[in-house]
Every structure is written in structure tokens, then in C-alpha cells.
TIMI-2910 file (N, C-alpha, C, CB; in pm, 1 decimal, decimal comma, always signed):
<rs>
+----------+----------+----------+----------+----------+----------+----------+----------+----------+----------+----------+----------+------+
!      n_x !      n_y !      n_z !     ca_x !     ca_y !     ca_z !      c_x !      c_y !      c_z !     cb_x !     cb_y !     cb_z ! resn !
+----------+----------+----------+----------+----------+----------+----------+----------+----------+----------+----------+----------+------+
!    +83,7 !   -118,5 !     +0,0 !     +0,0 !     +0,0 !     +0,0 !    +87,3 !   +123,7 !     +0,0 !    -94,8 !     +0,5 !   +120,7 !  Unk !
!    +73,4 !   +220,6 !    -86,8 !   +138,0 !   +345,5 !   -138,9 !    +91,2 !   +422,3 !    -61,2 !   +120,2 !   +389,9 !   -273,5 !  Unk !
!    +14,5 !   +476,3 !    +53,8 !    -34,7 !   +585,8 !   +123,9 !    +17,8 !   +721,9 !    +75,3 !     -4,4 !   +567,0 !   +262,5 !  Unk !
!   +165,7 !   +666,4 !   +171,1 !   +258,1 !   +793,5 !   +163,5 !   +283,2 !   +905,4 !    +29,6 !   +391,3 !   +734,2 !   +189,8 !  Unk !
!   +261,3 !   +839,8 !   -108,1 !   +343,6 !   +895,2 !   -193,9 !   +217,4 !   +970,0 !   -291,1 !   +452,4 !   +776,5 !   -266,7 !  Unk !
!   +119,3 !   +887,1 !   -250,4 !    -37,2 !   +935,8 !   -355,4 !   -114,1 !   +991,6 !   -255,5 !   -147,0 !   +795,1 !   -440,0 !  Unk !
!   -111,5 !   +960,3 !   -138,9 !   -241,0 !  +1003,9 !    -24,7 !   -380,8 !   +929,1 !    -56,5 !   -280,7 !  +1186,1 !    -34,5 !  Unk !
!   -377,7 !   +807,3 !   -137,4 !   -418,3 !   +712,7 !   -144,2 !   -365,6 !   +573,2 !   -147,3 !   -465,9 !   +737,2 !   -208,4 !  Unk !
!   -458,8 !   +487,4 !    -94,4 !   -387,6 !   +327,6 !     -9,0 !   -485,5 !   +281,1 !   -179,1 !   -475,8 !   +240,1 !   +241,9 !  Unk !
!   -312,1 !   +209,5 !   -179,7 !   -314,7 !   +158,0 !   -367,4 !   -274,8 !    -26,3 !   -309,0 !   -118,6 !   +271,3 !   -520,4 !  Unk !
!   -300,1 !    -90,3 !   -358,9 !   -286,7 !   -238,6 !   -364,3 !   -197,4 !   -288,6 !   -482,2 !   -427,7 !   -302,2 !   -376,9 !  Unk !
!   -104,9 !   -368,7 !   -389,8 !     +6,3 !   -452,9 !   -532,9 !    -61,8 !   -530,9 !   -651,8 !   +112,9 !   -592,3 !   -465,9 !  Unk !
!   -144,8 !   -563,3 !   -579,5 !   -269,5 !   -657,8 !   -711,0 !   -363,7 !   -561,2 !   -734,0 !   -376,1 !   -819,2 !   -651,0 !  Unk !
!   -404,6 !   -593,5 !   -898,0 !   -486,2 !   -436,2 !   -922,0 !   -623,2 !   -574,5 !   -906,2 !   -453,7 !   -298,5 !  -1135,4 !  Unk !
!   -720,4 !   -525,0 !   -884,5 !   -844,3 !   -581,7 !   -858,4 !   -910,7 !   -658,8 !   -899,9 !   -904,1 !   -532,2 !   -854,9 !  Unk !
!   -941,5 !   -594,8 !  -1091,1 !   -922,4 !   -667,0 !  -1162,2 !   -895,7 !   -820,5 !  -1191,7 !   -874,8 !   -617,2 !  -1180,8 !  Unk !
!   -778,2 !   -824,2 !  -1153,4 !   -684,7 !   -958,6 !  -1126,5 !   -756,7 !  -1048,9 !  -1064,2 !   -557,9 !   -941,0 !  -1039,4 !  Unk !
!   -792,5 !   -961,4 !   -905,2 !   -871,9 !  -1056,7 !   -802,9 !   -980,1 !  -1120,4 !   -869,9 !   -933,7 !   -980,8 !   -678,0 !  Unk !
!  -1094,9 !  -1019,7 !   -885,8 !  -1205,9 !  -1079,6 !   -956,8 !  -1243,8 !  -1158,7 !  -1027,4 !  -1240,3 !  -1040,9 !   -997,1 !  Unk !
!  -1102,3 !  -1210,2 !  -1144,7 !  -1063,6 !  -1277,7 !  -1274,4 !  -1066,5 !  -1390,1 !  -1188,6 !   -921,3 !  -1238,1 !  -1368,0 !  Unk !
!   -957,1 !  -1387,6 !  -1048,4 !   -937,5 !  -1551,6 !  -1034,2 !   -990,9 !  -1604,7 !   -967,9 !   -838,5 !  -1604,1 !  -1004,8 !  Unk !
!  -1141,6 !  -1556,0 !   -909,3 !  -1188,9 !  -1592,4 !   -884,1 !  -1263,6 !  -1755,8 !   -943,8 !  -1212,0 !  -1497,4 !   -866,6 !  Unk !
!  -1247,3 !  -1864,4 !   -875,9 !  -1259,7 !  -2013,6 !   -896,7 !  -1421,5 !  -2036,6 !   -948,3 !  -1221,4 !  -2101,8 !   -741,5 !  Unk !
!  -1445,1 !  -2018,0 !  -1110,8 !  -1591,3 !  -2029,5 !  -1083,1 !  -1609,8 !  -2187,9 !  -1170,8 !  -1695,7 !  -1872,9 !  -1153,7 !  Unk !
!  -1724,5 !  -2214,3 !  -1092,2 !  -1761,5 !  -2355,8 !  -1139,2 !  -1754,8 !  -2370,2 !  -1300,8 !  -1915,3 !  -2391,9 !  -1087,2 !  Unk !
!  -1763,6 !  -2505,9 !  -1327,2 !  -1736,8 !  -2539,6 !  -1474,8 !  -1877,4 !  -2509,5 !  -1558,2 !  -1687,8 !  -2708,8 !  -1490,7 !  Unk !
!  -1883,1 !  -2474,3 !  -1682,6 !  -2015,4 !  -2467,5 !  -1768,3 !  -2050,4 !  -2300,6 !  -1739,2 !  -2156,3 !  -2593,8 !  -1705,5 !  Unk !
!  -1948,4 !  -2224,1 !  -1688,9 !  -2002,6 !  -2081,9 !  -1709,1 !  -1914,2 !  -2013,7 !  -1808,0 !  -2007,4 !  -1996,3 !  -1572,2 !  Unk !
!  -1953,0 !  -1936,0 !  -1853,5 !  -1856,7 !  -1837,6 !  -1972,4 !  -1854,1 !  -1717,5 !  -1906,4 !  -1924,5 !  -1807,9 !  -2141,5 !  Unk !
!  -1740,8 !  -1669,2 !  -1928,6 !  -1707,2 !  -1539,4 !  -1860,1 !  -1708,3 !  -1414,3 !  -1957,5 !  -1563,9 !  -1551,8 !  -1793,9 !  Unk !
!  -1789,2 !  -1321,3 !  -1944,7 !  -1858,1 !  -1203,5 !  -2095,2 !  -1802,7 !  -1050,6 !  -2045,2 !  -2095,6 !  -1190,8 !  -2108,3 !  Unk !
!  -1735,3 !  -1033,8 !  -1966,3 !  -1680,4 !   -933,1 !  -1927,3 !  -1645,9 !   -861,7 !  -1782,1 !  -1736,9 !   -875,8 !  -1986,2 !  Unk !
!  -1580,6 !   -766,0 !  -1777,2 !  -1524,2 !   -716,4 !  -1659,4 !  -1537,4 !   -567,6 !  -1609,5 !  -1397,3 !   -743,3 !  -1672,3 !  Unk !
!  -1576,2 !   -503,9 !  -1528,0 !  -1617,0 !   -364,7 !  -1509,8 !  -1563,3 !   -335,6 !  -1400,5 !  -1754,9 !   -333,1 !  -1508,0 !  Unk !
!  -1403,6 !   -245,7 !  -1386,7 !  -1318,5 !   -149,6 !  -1335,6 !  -1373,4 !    -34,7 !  -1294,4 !  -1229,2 !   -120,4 !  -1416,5 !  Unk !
!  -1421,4 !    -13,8 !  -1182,8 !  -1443,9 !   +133,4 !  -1153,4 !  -1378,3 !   +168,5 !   -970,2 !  -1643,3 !   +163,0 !  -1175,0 !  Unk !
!  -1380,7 !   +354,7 !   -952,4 !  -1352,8 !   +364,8 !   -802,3 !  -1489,4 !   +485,3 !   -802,3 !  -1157,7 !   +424,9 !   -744,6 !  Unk !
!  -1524,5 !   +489,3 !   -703,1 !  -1618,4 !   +571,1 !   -696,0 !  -1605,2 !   +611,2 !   -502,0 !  -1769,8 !   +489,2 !   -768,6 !  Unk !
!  -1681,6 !   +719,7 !   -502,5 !  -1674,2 !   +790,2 !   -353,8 !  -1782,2 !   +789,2 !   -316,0 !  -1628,1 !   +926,1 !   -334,1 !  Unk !
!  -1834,5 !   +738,7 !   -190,7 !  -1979,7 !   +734,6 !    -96,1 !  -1971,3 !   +893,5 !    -11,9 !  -1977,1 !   +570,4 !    +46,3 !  Unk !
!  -2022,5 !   +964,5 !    -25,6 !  -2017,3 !  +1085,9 !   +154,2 !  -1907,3 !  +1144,3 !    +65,8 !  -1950,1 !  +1005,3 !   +380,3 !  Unk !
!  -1836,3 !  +1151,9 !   +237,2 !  -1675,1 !  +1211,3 !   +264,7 !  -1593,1 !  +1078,6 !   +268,9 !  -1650,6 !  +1307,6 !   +431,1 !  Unk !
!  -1629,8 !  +1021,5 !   +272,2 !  -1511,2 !   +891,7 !   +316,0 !  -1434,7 !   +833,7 !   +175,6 !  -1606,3 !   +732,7 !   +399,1 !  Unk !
!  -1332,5 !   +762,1 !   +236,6 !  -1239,3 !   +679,3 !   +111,5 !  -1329,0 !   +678,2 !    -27,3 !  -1204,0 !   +492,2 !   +159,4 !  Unk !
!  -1241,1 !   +703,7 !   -134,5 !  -1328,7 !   +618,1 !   -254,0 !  -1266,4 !   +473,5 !   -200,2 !  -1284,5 !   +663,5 !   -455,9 !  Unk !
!  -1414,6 !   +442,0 !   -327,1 !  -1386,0 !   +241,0 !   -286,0 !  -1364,3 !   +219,4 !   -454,9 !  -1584,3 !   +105,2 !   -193,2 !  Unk !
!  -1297,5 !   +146,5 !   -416,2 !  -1250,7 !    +73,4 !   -562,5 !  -1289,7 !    -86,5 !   -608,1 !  -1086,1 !    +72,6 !   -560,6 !  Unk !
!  -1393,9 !    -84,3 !   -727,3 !  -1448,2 !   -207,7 !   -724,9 !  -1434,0 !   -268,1 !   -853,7 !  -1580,2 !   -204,5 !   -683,1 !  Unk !
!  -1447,7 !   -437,8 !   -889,0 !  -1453,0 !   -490,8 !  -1037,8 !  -1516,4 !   -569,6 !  -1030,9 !  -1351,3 !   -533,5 !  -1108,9 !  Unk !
!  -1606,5 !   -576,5 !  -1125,9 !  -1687,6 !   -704,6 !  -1175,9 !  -1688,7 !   -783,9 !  -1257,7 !  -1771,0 !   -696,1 !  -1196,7 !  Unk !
!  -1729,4 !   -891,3 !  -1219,1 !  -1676,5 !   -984,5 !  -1298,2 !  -1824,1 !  -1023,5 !  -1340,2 !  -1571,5 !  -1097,3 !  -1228,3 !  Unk !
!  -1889,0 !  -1046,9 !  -1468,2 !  -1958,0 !  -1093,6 !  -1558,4 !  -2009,9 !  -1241,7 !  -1577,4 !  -1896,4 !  -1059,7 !  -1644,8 !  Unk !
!  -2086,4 !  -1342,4 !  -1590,3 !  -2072,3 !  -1479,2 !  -1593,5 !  -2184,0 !  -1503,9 !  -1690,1 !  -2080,5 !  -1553,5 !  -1451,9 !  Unk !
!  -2231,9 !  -1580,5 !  -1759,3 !  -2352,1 !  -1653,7 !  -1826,9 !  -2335,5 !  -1760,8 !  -1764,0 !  -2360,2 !  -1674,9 !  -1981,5 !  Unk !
!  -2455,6 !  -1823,0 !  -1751,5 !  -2464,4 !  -1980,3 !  -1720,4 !  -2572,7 !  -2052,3 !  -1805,1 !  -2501,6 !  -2006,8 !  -1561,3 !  Unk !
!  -2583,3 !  -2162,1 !  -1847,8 !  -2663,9 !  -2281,2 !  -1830,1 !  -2788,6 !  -2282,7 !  -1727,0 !  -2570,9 !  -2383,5 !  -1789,9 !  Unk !
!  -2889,3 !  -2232,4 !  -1814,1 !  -3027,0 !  -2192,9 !  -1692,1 !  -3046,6 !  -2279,2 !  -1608,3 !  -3175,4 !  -2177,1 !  -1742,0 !  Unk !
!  -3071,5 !  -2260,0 !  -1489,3 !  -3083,0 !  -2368,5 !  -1347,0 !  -3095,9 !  -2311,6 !  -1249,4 !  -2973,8 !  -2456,8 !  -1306,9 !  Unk !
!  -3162,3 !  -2373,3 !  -1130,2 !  -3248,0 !  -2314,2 !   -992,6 !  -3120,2 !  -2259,7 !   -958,9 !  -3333,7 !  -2429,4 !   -861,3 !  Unk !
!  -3137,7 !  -2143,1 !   -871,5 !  -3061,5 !  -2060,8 !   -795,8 !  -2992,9 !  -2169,3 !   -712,4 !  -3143,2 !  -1948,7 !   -716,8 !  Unk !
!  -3063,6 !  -2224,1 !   -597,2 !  -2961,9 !  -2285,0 !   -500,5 !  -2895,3 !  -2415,0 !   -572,7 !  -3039,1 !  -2329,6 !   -353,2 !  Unk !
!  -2897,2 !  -2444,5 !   -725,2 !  -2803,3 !  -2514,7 !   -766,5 !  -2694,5 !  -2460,0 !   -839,6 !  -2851,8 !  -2598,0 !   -824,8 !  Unk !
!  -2710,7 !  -2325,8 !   -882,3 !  -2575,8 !  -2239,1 !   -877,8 !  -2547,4 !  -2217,2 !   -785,3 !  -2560,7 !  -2129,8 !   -928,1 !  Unk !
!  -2557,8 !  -2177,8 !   -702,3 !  -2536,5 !  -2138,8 !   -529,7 !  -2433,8 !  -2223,1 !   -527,6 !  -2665,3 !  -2174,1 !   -399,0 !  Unk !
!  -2517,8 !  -2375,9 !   -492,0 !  -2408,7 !  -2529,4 !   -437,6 !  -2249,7 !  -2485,0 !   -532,3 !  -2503,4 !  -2751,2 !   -525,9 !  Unk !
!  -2334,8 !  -2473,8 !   -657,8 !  -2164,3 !  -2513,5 !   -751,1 !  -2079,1 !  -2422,8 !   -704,8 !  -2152,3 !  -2492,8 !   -939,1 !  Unk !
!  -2134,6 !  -2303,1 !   -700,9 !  -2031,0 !  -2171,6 !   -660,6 !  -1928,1 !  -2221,8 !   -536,0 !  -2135,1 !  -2018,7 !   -596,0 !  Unk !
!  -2025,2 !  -2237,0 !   -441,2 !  -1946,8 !  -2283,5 !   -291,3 !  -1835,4 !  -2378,7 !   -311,5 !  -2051,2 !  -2365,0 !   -181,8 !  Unk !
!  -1896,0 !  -2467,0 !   -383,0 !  -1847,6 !  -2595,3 !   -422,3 !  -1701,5 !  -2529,8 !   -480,9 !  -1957,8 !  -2686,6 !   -540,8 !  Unk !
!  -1701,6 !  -2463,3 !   -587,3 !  -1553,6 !  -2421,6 !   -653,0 !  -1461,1 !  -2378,6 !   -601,0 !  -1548,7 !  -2340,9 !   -732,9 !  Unk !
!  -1544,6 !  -2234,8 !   -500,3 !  -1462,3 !  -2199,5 !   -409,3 !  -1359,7 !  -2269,7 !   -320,0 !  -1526,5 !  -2153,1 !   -351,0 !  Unk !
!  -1471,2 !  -2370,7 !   -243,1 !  -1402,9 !  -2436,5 !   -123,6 !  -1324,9 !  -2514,2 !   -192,2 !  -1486,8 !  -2513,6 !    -17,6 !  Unk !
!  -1314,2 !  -2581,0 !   -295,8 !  -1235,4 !  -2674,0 !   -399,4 !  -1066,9 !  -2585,1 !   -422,0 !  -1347,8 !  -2683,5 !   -578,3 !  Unk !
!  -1061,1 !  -2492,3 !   -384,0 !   -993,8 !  -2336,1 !   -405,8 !   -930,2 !  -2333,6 !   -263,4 !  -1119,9 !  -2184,7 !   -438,4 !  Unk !
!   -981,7 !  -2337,8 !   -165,1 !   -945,7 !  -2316,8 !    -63,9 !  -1005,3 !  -2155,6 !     -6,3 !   -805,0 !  -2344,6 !    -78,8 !  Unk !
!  -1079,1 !  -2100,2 !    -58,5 !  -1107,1 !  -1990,8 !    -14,2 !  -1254,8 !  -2024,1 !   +103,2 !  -1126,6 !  -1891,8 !   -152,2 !  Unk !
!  -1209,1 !  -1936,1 !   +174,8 !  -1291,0 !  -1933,1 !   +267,7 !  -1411,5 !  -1859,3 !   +262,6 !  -1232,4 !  -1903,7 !   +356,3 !  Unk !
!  -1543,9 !  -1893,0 !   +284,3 !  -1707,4 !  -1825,2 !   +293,5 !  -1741,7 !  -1781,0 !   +400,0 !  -1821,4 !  -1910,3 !   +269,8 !  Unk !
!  -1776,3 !  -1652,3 !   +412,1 !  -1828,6 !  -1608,0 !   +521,8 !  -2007,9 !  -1652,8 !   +561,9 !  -1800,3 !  -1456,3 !   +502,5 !  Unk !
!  -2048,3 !  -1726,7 !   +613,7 !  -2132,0 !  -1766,9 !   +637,8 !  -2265,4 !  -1716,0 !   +669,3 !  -2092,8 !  -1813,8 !   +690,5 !  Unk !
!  -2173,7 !  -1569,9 !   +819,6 !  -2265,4 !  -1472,8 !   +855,1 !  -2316,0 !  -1349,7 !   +766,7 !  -2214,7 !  -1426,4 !   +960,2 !  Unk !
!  -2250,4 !  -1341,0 !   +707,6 !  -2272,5 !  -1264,7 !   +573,3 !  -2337,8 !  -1341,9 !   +427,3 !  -2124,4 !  -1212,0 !   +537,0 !  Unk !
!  -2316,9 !  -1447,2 !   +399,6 !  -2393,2 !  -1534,6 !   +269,7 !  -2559,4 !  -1530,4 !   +273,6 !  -2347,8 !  -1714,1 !   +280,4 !  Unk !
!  -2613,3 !  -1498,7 !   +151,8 !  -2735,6 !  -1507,2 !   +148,8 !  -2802,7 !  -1606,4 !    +92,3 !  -2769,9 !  -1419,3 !   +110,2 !  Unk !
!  -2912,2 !  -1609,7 !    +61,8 !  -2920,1 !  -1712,3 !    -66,7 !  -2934,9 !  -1687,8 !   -230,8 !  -3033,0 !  -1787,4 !    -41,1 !  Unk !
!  -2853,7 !  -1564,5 !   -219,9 !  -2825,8 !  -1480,7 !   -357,1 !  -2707,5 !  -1453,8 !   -358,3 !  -2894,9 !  -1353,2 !   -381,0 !  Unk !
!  -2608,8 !  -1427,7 !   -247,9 !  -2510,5 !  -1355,3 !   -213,8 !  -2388,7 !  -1476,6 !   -159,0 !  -2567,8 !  -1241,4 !   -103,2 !  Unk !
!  -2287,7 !  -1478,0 !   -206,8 !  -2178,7 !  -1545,7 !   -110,6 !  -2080,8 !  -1455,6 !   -145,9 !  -2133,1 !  -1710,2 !   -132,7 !  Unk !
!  -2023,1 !  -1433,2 !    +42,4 !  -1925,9 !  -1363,7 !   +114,2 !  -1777,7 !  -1440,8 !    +99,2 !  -1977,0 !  -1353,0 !   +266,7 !  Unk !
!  -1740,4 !  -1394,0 !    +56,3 !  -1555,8 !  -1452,6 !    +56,4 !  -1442,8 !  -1335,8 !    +80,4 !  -1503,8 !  -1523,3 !   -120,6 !  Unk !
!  -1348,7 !  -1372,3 !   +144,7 !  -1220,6 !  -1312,1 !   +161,2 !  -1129,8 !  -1322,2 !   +153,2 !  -1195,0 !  -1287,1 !   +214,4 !  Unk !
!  -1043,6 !  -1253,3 !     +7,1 !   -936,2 !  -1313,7 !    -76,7 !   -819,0 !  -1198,3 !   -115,6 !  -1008,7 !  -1377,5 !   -216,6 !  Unk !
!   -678,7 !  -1238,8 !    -51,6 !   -623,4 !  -1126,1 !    -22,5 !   -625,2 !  -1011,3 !     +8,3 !   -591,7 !  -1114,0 !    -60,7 !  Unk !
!   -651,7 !   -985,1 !   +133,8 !   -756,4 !   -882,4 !   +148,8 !   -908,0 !   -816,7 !   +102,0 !   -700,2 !   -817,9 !   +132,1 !  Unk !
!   -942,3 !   -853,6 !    +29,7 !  -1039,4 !   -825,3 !    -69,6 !  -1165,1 !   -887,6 !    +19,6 !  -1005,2 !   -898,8 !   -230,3 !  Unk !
!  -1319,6 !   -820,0 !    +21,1 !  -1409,1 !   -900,5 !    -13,2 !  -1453,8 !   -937,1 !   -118,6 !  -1477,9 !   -880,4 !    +26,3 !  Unk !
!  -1518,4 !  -1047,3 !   -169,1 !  -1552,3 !  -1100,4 !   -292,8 !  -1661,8 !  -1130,4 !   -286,9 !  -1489,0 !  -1194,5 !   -338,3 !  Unk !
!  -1755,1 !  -1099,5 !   -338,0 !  -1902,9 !  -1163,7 !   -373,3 !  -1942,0 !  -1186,0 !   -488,2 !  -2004,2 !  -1097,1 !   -335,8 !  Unk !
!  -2028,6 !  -1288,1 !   -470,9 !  -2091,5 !  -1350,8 !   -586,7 !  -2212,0 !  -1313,0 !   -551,9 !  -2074,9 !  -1501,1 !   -613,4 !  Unk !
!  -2249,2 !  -1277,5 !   -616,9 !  -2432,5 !  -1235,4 !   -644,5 !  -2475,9 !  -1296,1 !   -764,9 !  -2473,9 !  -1056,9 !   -670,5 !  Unk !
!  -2577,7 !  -1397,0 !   -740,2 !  -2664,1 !  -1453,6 !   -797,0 !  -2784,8 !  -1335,9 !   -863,0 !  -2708,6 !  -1556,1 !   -694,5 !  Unk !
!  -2791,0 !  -1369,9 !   -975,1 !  -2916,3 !  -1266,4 !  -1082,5 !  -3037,6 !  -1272,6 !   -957,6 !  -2993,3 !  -1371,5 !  -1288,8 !  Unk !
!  -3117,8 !  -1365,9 !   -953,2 !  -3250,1 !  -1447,9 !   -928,3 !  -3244,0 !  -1551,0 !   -829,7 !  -3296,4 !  -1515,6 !  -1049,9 !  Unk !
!  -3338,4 !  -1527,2 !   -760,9 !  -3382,7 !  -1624,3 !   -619,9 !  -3462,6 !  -1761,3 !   -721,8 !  -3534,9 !  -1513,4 !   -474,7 !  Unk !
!  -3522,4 !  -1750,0 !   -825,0 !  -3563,0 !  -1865,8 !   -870,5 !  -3463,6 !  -1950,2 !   -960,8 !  -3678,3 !  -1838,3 !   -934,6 !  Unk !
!  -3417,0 !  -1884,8 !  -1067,0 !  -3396,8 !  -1928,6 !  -1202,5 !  -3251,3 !  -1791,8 !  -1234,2 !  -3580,0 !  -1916,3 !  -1315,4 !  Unk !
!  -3144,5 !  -1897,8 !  -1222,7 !  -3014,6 !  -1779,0 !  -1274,8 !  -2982,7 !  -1833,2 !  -1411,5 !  -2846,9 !  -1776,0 !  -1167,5 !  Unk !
!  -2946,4 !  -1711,9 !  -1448,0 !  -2889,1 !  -1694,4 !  -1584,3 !  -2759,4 !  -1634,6 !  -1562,0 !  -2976,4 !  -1606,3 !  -1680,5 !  Unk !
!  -2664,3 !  -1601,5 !  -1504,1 !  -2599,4 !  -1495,1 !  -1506,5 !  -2550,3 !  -1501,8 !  -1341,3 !  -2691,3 !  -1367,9 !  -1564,2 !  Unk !
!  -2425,6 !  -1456,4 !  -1307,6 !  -2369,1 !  -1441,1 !  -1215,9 !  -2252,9 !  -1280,2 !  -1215,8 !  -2313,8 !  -1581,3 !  -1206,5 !  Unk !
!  -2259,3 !  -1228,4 !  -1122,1 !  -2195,3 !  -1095,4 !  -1097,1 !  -2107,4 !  -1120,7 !   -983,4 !  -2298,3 !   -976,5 !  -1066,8 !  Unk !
!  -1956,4 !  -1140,4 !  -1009,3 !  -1851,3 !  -1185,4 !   -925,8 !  -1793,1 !   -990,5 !   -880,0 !  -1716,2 !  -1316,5 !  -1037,8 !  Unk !
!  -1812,7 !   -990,3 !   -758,1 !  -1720,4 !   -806,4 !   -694,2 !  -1656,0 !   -874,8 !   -651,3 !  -1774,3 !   -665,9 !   -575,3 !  Unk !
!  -1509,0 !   -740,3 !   -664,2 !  -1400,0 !   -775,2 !   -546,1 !  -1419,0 !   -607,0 !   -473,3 !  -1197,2 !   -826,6 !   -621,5 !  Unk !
!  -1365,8 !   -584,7 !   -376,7 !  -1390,7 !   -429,7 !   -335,3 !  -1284,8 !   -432,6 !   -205,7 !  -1579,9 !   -384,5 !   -286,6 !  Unk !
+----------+----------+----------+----------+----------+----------+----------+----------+----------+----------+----------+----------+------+
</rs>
């Protein structure tokens, strides 16, 4: 982290990166990536990327399973108290990571953040 030299806390891995390696189950195609930093209030900007997915139409909590499934196959760890049944919480080099599921019924599509 660069604090000192920008007066912003910069990361050796650009985000990007994170988001990419993120472990996603087999049978999804990956359609793009969205780089942005943006500012809430007064406080820090936050700096975020998304990661894009198509899938193979199928009930939510059976993308859900696979997701978990890849992850933990990965070794990354799920935050539990935080996971929804749309949402899984992960923490990956510093980073949080979520996966957000499109749809509580029927996903098409997955939206991987790192932030």
C-alpha cells in the first residue's frame, strides 16, 4: 500500500486480477469485466470490479451449491454470517468477494465483486 506517496492506499494486485481468479464452477462463460472507483459521503473512494458470468439456466440454489463448491475446492474461505441465498461472502487477499446470484428462482448470469 502506497499511502505515503499518492495520499491514497493503492494495492500490489490491481483488482481486476482478483475478480478474474476468482474459482468459478465449470459450464459458465465469462462475458466481461467492469473497473471502476467511486466515492460514498466524505469517506475513502472504494474501488471495485466485476466480474460478468452466463450460465446454463438452473435453480438458484443449484448455482449457489456449484459456486461454494468451486470456491471451497480453491481453498477460499465463505463467510457464512454474511452469505445469502443470492449472495456469497468470501475473503481473498484482502479483498471481499461476492458472488451475487441474478434471481432467487432461475439464474442466468452471475456478478462476481472484489472491493
Amino acid at each position: 500500500r502506497d499511502y505515503k506517496v499518492t495520499g491514497v492506499q493503492t494495492c500490489a494486485l490491481p483488482i481486476y486480477k482478483v475478480v478474474r481468479s476468482v474459482p468459478a464452477p465449470a459450464g459458465l462463460t465469462f462475458t466481461g469485466i467492469n473497473d471502476q472507483t467511486y466515492q460514498v459521503g466524505l469517506g475513502p473512494a472504494t474501488h471495485e470490479a466485476n466480474a460478468v458470468y452466463t450460465n446454463p439456466l438452473m435453480p438458484c440454489p443449484q448455482l449457489r451449491a456449484e459456486w461454494v463448491s468451486a470456491l471451497q475446492a480453491a481453498h477460499w474461505s465463505i463467510d457464512n454470517g454474511e452469505s445469502t441465498s443470492s449472495q456469497i461472502f468470501s475473503k481473498h487477499h484482502g479483498y471481499t468477494v461476492i458472488v451475487g446470484l441474478d434471481n432467487v428462482t432461475t439464474c442466468k448470469s452471475t456478478i462476481v465483486t472484489a472491493q
